[in-house]
C-alpha positions in Angstrom: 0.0 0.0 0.0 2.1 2.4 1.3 4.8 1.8 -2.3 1.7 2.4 -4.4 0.9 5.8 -2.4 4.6 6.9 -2.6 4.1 5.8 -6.6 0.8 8.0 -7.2 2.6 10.6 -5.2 5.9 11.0 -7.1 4.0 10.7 -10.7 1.5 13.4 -9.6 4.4 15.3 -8.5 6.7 15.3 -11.7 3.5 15.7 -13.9 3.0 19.0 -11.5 6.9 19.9 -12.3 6.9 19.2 -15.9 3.3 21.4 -16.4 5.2 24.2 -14.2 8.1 24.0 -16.7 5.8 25.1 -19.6 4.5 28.1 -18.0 8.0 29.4 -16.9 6.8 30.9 -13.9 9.6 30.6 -12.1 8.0 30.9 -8.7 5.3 27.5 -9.6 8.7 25.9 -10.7 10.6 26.0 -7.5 7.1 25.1 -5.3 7.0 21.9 -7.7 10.5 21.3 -8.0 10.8 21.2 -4.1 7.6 19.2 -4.2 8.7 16.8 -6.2 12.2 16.5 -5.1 10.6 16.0 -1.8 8.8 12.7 -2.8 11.5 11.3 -4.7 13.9 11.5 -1.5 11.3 9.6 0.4 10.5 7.1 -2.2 14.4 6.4 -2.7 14.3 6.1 1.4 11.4 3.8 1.4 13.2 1.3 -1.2 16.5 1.6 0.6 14.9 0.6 4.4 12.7 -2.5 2.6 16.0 -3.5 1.7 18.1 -3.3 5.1 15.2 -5.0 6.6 15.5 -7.8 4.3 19.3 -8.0 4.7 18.5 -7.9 8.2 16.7 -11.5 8.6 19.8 -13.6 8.2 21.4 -15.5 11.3 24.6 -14.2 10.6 26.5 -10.5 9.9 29.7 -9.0 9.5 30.4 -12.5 7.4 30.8 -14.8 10.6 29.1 -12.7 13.5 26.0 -14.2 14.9 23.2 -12.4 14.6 20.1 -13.2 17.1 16.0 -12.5 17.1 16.7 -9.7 19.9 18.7 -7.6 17.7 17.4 -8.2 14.6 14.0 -7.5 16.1 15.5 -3.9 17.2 17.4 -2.8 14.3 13.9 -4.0 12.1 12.4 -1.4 14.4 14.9 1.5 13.9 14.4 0.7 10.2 10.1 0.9 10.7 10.8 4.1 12.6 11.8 5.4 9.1 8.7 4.0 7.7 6.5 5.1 10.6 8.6 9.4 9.5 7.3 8.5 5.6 3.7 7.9 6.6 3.2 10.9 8.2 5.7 13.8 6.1 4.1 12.6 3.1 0.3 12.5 4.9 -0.6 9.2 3.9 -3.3 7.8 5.1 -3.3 4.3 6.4 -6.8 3.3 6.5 -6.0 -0.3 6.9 -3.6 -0.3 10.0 -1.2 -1.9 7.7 2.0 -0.1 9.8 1.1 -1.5 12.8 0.0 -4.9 11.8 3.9 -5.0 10.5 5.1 -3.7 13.5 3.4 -6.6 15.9 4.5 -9.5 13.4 8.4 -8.5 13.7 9.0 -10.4 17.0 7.7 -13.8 14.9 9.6 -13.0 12.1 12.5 -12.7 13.3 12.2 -15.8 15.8 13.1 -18.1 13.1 16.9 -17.0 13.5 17.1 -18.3 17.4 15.4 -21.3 16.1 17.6 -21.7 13.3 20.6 -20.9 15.9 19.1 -23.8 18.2 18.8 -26.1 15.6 22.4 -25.5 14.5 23.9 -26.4 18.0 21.4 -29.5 18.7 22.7 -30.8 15.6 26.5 -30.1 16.4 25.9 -31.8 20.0 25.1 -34.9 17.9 28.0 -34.6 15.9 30.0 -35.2 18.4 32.9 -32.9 16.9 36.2 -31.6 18.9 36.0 -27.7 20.0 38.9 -27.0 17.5 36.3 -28.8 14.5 33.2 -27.2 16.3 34.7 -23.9 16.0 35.9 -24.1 12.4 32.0 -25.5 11.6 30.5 -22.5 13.6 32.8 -19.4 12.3 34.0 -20.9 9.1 32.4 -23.1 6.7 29.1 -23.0 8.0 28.5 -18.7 7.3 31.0 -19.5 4.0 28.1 -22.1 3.3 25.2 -19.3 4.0 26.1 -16.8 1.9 26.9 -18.7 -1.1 23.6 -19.9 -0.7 22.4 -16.9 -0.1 23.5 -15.6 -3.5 22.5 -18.5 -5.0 19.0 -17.9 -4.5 19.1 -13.8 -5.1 18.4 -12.3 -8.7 18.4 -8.9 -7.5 21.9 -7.2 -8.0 22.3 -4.9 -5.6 21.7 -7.5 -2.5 23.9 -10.0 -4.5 26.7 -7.7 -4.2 25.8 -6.9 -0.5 25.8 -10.5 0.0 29.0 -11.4 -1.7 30.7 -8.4 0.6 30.0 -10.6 3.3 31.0 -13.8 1.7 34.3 -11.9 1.3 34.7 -10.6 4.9 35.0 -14.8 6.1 37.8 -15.4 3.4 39.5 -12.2 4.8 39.2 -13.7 8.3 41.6 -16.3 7.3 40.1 -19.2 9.6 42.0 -22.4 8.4 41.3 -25.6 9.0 41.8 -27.0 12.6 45.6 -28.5 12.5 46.4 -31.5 14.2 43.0 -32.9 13.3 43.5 -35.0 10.8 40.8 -34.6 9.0 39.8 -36.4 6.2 38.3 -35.5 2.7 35.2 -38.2 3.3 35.3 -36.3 6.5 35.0 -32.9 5.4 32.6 -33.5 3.1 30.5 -35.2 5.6 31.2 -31.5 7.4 30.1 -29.7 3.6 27.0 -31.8 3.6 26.0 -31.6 7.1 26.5 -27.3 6.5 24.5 -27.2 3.6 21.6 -29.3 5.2 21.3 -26.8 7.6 21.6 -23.5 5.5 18.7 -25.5 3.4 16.4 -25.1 6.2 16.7 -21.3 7.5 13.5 -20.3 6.0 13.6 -16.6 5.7 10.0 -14.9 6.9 7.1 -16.4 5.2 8.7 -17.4 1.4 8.0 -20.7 2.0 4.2 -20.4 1.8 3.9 -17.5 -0.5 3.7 -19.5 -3.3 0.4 -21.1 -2.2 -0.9 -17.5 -0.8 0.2 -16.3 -4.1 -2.4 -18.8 -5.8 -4.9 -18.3 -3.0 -4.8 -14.7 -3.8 -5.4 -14.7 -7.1 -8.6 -16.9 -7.1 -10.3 -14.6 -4.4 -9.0 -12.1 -7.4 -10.9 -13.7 -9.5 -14.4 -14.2 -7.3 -13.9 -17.8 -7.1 -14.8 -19.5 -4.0 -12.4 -22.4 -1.9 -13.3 -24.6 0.4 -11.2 -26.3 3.1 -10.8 -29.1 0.5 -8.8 -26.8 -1.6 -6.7 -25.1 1.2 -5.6 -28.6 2.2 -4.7 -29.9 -1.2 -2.3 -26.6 -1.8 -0.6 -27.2 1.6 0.0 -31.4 0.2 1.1 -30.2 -2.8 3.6 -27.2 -1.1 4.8 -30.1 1.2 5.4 -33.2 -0.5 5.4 -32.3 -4.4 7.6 -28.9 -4.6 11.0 -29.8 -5.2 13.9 -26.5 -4.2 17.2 -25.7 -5.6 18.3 -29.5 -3.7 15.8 -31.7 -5.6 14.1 -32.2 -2.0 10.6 -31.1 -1.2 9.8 -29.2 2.4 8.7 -32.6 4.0 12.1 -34.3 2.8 14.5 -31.7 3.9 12.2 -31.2 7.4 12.4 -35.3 8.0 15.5 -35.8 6.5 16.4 -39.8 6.6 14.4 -39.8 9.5 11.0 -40.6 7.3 10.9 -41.6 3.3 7.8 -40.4 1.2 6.5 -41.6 -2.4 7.0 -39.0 -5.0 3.8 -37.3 -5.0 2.4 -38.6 -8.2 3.1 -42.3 -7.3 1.3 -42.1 -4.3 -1.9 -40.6 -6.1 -1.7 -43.3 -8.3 -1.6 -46.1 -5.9 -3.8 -44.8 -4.0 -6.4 -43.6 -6.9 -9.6 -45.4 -6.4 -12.2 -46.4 -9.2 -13.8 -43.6 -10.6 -17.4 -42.8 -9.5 -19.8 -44.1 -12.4 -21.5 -41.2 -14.3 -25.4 -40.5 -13.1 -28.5 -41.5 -15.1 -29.9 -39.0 -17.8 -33.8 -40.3 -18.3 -34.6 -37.8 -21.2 -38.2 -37.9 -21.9 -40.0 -38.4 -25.4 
């Protein structure tokens, strides 16, 4: 809403500009100038907050730092306060409460990072490794793993090259491997797998159901009616028949080895029953 307002705003402003450009009254062409200049900055200021609150919502920063749901929770919040300035210089009117709705769904947003953070040391603690291997894991290969990941998945420029500048800042930490180890190659790649198993599941905010909200969307866009027979055939499909960048759908990389499911389409097929028979027609005369 409130990038569609800034939209209507700025092209309502330059058409003011360009119209006071034509009548070269120089006073009407600094009011609309400033006017429009105005606009611009805030529009360029909205676009450049969405996109430190989305760089914000990874578990790590700085390359190896760890970031946690307390302080990405308050630097989301500095970044809303900019937000919270553009609603009200520019006098836009938020009918729908749609400011503070975002404000009270930070906290679960960014929760997924402590989750994410917990999951990572459960699964060290069953790895069993030595502190010199643990800390390599933590500080080194895991965040190296991240971010490639990371870029791996983003189209948009601009964050790929923020991304890659903290790709660079772990190879500029020089973090070696742990000496006197001996580890392996089977061994670190058992390390490699383990790393990338883990980046696979930080799920950033809500992506992985926007897909089926996406398609939910668009049929209430187009006045047609679901039922709760619908909604649950979407989430099967999202689950168990969506395959990601790994070949693995959500259900596989949530399970693991721990449970095996049928491709999607081989269990519809084994379990497709007989076809109800079509009804009666009695047509008269």
């Amino acid at each position: 809403m409130l990038c569609l307002a800034l939209a209507s705003k700025l092209r309502w402003a330059k058409s003011d500009f360009t119209t006071a450009l034509k009548t070269c009254f120089s006073e009407q062409i600094e009011i609309t100038s400033e006017k429009y200049a105005q606009i611009q900055f805030y529009t360029d200021l909205y676009v450049e907050t969405m996109r430190n609150i989305s760089h914000i919502i990874h578990p790590f920063y700085q390359g190896n730092k760890i970031n946690t749901s307390d302080m990405a929770e308050m630097e989301i919040n500095t970044e809303l306060s900019n937000i919270e300035q553009i609603v009200d210089d520019c006098k836009i009117t938020d009918k729908y409460n749609l400011f503070s709705k975002a404000q009270q769904q930070v906290p679960d947003v960014v929760s997924v990072i402590s989750l994410w953070h917990q999951m990572k040391e459960e699964k060290l603690a069953q790895m069993g490794l030595s502190d010199n291997i643990g800390k390599w894991f933590r500080e080194y290969l895991l965040p190296k793993t991240y971010w490639k990941f990371a870029i791996k998945r983003t189209k948009h420029k601009p964050t790929r090259n923020k991304l890659n500048r903290e790709l660079q800042k772990i190879g500029q930490a020089n973090i070696n491997e742990p000496e006197g180890e001996g580890l392996s190659k089977n061994e670190i790649e058992q390390l490699s797998e383990a790393a990338i198993d883990l980046c696979r599941k930080f799920q950033r905010a809500s992506s992985q159901v926007e897909g089926r909200n996406g398609y939910l969307s668009l049929i209430n866009h187009n006045q047609r009616s679901f039922d709760d027979t619908r909604l649950k055939v979407l989430t099967v499909v999202h689950n168990f028949g969506i395959r990601g960048l790994d070949q693995k759908t959500p259900a596989e990389r949530l399970f693991g080895d721990n449970l095996q499911f049928k491709p999607l389409a081989n269990y519809i097929i084994d379990n497709f029953g007989d076809l109800p028979r079509s009804r009666n027609r009695y047509l008269s005369g």
